[in-house]
Structure formats: structure tokens, C-alpha cells
C-alpha positions as CSV (number, residue, x, y, z in Angstrom):
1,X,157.5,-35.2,14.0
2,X,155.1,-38.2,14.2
3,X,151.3,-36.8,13.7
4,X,150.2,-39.4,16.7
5,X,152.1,-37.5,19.1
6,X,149.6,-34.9,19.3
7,X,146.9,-36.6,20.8
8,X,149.8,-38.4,23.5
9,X,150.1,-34.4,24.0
10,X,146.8,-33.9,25.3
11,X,147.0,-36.6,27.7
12,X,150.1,-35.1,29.6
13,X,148.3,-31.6,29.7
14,X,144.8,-33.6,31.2
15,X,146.8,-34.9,34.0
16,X,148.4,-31.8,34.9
17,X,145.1,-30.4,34.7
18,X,143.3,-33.0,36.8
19,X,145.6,-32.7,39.7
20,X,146.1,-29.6,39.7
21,X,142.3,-28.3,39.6
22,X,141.8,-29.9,43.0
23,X,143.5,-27.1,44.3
24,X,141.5,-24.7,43.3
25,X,140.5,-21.8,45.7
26,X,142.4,-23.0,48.5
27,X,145.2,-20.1,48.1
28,X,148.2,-22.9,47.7
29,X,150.0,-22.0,44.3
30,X,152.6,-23.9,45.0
31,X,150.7,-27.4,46.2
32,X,148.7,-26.8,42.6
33,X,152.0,-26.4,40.8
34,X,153.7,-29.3,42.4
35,X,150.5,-31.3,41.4
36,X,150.6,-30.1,38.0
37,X,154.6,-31.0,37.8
38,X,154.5,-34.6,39.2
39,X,151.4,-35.3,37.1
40,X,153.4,-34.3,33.7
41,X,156.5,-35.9,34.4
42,X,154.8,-38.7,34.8
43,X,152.8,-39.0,31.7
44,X,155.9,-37.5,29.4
45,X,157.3,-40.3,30.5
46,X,155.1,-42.6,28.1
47,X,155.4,-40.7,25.0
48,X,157.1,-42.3,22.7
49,X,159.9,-38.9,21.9
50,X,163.2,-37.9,22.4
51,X,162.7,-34.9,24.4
52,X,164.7,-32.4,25.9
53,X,163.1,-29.6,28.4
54,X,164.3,-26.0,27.1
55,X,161.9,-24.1,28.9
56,X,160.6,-25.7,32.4
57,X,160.7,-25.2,35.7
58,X,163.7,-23.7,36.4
59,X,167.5,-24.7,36.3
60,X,168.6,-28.5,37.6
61,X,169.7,-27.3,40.8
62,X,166.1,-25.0,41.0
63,X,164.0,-27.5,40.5
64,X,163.2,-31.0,41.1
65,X,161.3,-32.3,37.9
66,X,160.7,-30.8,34.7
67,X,164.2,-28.7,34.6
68,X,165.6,-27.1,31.5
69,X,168.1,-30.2,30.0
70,X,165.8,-32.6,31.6
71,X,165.4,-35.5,29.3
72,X,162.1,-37.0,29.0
73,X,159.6,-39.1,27.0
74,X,160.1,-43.1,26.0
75,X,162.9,-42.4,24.2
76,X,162.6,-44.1,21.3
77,X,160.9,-41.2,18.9
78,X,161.7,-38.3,17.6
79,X,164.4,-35.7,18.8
80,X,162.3,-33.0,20.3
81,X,162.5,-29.3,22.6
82,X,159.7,-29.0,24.6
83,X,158.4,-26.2,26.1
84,X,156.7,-26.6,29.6
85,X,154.4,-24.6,31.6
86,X,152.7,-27.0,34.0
87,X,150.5,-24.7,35.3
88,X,150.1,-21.4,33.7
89,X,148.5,-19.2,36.3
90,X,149.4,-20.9,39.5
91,X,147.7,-17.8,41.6
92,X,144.6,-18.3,39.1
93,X,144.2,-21.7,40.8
94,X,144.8,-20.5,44.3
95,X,142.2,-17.5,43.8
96,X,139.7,-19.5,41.7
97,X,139.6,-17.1,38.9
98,X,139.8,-17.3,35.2
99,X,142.6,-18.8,32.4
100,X,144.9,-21.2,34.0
101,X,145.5,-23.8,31.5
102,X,148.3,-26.8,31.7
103,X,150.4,-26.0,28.7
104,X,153.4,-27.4,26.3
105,X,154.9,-27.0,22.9
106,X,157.3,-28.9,21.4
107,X,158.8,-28.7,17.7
108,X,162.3,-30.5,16.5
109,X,165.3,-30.4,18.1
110,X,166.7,-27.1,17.8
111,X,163.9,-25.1,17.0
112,X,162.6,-23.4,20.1
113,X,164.6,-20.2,21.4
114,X,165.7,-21.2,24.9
115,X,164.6,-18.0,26.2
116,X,165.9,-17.1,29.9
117,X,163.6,-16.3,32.5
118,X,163.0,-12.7,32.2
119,X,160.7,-10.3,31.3
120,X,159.8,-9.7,27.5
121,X,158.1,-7.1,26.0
122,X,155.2,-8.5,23.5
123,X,152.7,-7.3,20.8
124,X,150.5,-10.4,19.7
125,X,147.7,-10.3,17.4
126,X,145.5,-13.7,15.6
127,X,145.7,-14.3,11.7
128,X,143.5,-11.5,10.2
129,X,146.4,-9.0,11.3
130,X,149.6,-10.5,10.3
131,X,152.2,-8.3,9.4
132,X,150.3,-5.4,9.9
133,X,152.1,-5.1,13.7
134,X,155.5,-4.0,14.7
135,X,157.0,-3.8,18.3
136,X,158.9,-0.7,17.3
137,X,156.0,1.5,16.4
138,X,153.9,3.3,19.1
139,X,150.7,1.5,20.9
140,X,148.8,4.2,18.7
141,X,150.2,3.4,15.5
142,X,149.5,-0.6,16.6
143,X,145.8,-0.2,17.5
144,X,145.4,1.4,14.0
145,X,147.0,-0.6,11.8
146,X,144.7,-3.9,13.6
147,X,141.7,-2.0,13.6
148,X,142.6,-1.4,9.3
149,X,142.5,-5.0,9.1
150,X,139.7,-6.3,11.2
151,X,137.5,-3.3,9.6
152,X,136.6,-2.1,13.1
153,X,136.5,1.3,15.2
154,X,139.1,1.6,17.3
155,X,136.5,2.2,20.1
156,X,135.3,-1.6,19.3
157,X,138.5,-2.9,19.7
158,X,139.3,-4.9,22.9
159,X,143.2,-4.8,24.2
160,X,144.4,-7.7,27.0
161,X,147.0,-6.6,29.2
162,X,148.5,-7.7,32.6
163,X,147.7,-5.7,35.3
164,X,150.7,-4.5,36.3
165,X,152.3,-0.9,37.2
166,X,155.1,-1.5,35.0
167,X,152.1,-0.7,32.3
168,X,150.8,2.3,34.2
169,X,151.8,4.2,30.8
170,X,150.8,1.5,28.5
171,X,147.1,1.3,29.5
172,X,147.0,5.3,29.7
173,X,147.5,4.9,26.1
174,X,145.5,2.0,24.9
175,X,142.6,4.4,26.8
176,X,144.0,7.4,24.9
177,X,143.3,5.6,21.9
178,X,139.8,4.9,22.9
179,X,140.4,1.1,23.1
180,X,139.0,-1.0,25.2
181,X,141.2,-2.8,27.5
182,X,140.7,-6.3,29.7
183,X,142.8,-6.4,32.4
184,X,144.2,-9.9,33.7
185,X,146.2,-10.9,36.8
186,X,148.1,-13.6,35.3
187,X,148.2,-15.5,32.1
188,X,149.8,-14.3,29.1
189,X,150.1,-17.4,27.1
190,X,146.0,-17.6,27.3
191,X,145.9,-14.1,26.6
192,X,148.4,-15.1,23.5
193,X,146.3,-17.4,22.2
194,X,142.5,-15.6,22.2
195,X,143.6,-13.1,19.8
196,X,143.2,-15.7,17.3
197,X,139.8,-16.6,18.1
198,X,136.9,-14.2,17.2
199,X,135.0,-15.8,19.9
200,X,136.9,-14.6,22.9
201,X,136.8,-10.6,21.8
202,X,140.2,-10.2,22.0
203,X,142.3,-8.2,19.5
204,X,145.2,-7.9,20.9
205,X,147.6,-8.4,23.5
206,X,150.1,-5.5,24.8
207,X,152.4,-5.5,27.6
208,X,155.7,-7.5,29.1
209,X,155.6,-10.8,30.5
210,X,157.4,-13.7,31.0
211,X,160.1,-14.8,28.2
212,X,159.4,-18.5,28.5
213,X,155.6,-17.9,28.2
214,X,156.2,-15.7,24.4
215,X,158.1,-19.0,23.6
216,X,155.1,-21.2,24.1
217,X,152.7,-18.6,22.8
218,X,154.5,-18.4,19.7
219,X,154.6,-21.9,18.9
220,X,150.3,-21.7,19.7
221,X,150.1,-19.0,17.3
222,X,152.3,-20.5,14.9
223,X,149.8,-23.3,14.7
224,X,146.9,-20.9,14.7
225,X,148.5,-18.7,11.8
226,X,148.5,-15.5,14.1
227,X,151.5,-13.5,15.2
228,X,153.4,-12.8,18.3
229,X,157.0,-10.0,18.1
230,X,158.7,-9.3,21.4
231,X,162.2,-8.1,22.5
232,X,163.6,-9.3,25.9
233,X,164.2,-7.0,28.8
234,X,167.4,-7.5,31.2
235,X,167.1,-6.1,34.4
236,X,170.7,-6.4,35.6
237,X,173.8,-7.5,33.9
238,X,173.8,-11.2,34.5
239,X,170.5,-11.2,32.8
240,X,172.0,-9.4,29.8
241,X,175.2,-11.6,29.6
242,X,172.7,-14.4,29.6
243,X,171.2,-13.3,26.6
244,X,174.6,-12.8,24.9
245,X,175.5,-16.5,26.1
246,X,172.5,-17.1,24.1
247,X,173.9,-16.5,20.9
248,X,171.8,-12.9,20.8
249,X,174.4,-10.2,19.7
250,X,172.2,-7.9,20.4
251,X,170.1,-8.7,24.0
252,X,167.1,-6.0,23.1
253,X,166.7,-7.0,19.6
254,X,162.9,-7.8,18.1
255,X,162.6,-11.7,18.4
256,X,160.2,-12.5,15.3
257,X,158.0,-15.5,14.9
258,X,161.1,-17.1,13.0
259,X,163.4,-15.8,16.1
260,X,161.0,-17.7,18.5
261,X,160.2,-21.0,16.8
262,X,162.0,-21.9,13.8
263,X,161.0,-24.7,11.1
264,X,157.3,-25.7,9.9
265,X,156.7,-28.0,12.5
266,X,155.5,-27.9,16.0
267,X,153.1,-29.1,18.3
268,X,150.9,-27.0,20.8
269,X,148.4,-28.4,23.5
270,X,146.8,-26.9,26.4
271,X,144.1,-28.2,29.1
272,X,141.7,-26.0,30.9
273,X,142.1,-26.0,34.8
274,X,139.8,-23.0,35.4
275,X,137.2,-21.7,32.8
276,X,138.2,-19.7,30.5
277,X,137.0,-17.7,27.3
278,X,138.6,-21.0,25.4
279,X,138.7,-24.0,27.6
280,X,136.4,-24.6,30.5
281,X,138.0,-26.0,33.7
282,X,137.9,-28.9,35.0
283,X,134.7,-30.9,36.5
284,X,134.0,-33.3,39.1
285,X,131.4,-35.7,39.7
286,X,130.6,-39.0,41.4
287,X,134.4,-40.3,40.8
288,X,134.6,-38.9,37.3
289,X,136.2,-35.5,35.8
290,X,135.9,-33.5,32.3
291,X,138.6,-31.8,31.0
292,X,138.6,-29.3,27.8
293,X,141.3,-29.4,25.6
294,X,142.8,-28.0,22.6
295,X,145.5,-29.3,20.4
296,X,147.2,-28.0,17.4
297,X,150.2,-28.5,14.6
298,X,151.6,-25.7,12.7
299,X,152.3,-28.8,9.5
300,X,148.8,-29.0,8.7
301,X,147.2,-25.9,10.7
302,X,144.8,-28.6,12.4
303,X,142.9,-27.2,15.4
304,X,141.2,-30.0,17.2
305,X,139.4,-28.9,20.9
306,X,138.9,-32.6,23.3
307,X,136.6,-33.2,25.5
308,X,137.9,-36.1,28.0
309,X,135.9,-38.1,30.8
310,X,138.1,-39.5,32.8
311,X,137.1,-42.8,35.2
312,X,139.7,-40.9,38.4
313,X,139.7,-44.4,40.1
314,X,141.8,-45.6,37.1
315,X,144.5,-43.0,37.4
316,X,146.7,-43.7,40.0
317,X,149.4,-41.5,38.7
318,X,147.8,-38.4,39.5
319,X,148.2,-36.3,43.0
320,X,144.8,-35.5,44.0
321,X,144.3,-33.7,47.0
């Protein structure tokens, strides 16, 4: 992949962001996500890629722009998959509340699971604690092994987990344990991502969430040298013969970092649309805006966090409310 396509990246996630944000605390998820959509699409459009969507907005006949098999950028670069989530926390936005970013991931064609929309179970933890994790061991046994390597108490350890009751039992243990636990209403893939950054106080993340979203985590923590393991849960039969259609032969097996994004090479870059522990939101003044970025490559393990100022009058493209 060309290394100039990471800062064309960060554009497409600042327009998503931009529109987006101005539908913040109005309680319209799906007005902020259609803002977020049309704004990417738009800027894709100018990157000079091959891309193909393999995780989007749903199926062609779900969803008008950014499906999966959607081609888009200029065309005339590299063969990519990209990974979309327009807006990551679309009922963040519509409360007001912390961690919605504009997100995507791309690495070459081939590269990126094109994982169904389902639930997945996952276990992520930043670079100190690399391969001392493993999905099939208890929470207990988890919790230990990262507080071995970050040289802490278990009782100074900080767990993030959706608050959900399908981890009624999950968070029983974590406070078993004597962890600490912050609880989230949306947002995995910025849940993902602060385990690698000392500064946020997260450790670790615990719990199910979406498939698509481990995908994109894993190529952010691939870039950050941190790890994500997760194993996908059908609920029915069509989601398990989806899995099999896949190329899985076994639907509940452990996806690895190598299972989720393959190769050395991929590109993460988000843009905060509310603060966060990572990115602030998005700010507005006099006919101007500042958005907080951060964009990484796994190639070189560069981390590089933006700050734009954006003239709003000269972008046209956007949807603004």
C-alpha cells in the first residue's frame, strides 16, 4: 500500500465526523448516521485506491451507500478491503455521551475476514500483554495472567465492558476477581483501541459485540502492536451456515489476530465525534470546526494523532444540519 494514503484516510474519517457531530444530542441516530455515510462516500471517492467494502453498512439491497462489495476510491491505486464504520456509536451521538469516533481500516485485497454481522465474543488487551491472553481460559485466569505482565494488583486493574445482560455473568466475575470494571453503552472498537494506551486506564476489554467491529479493532491493534482473540457466536442456523459459506469449518472457532487481518500491512484511522479518553469531539466556532484524529500503519508501527481546522464554508460536500 502507498504510505500517502494514510493521511487521504484521515480526511474521509474528518468528514464523517464533521457532519455527523452536528447531530449530537438531538436523539436522531439514524440522521447522524446517514450524515456520517454520505459524507464518507463522498470523500472515498477521491482517494486514489482500488477499494472494495467488506465490512459496511449492510448488504446491497440493505443499504444505500457504503455496502459490502461496494467499489470505491479513484480507482487507479492499490487493490484494497476496507473496513467501514461510519459512525461507531450512533446512540453515543443521539445521547451526547462519550466514544463515538468515524472509523476505517483497510489492508490489501484479501486480507481482512469478511466477518458477518453477528455477535462475537472478544478478549483484547494493548502490547505489554501479548500472548499472555486466551479466549478459552476463564475471565479469572485472564485478569491474572494481564495483571503478571503489567506488574499490577488485580484490584488496580480496570476491565471495559458493554453494558449488556448477556454479561450479567461476565461482570459478576470481573467483580469476583476484585477488578475494576467501566461500563459502556456502545463502542467496542474505542473500547478495543484504549487498551493500548496507558493513558486511558484501560486494561482490558471483555465481553461480545459486534463481528464487524473485532475486524476493525484488530486491524487498530495490529498497528498499535496489542492483541485482540474472539470466536463468533450464531444465533440461529442461517447465521451459522453463513459462517460455513465463509470458508470457517468450524463457525465457533478462536479467530486470532492472523484469522482477523492477515499480511503486515494495513491502515487504521479514526476521528473523534464526541470526546473521548483518546480523541476529543468535534468543535464549532464562528464558521470553523476542529476535529482530533488518529492514524496508524501496522508496516512501520507509526502512530500519528491530527488536529484539523477546517474553514466549514469550503466544504460543500458535507451534510450539516
Amino acid at each position: 500500500m502507498e504510505r500517502s494514503l494514510t493521511l487521504e484516510l484521515v480526511r474521509v474519517t474528518e468528514a464523517a465526523a464533521l457532519a455527523s457531530s452536528r447531530w449530537m444530542g438531538f436523539g436522531k441516530k439514524n440522521e447522524a448516521d446517514d450524515a456520517a455515510t454520505t459524507a464518507m462516500r463522498a470523500e472515498f471517492n477521491k482517494v486514489p485506491m482500488d477499494g472494495t467494502v467488506v465490512i459496511g453498512e449492510g448488504e446491497m439491497d440493505e443499504a444505500p451507500m457504503l455496502y459490502i462489495g461496494e467499489k470505491i476510491g479513484a480507482g487507479d491505486g492499490p487493490a484494497v478491503d476496507v473496513a467501514v464504520d461510519p459512525l461507531e456509536g450512533t446512540n453515543i451521538v443521539a445521547k451526547g455521551v462519550w466514544n463515538a469516533l468515524s472509523v476505517l481500516a483497510i489492508a490489501d485485497r484479501g486480507n481482512l475476514l469478511h466477518a458477518p454481522d453477528m455477535y462475537m465474543d472478544k478478549i483484547a488487551v494493548g502490547p505489554e500483554c501479548v500472548g499472555s491472553i486466551d479466549i478459552n481460559r476463564s475471565v479469572r485466569e485472564n485478569l491474572e495472567a494481564v495483571s503478571k505482565r503489567k506488574g499490577k494488583e488485580l484490584r488496580d486493574l480496570t476491565a471495559i465492558i458493554l453494558d449488556r445482560p448477556r454479561h450479567e455473568q461476565l461482570i459478576q466475575e470481573v467483580r469476583d476477581a476484585g477488578v475494576r470494571i467501566k461500563l459502556i453503552s456502545d463502542g467496542d472498537v474505542a473500547a478495543a483501541i484504549n487498551t493500548a494506551f496507558s493513558d486511558t486506564g484501560v486494561d482490558i476489554m471483555l465481553g461480545a459485540g459486534g463481528a464487524p467491529e473485532g475486524v476493525i479493532s484488530a486491524v487498530a491493534l495490529k498497528c498499535l502492536g496489542g492483541e485482540i482473540q474472539g470466536r463468533l457466536l450464531p444465533s440461529d442456523q442461517a447465521e451459522y451456515d453463513r459462517c460455513l459459506a465463509m470458508g470457517l469449518k468450524d463457525p465457533r472457532q478462536v479467530l486470532l489476530m492472523d484469522d482477523l487481518v492477515k499480511g503486515d500491512d494495513a491502515i487504521f484511522a479514526a476521528t473523534g465525534v464526541t470526546d473521548g479518553e483518546l480523541l476529543q469531539g468535534v468543535r464549532f466556532k464562528g464558521g470553523r470546526a476542529t476535529t482530533h484524529s488518529v492514524v496508524m500503519r501496522a508496516k512501520t508501527g507509526t502512530i500519528r494523532f491530527i488536529k484539523g481546522d477546517h474553514l466549514l464554508a469550503l466544504k460543500p460536500n458535507l451534510v450539516m444540519k
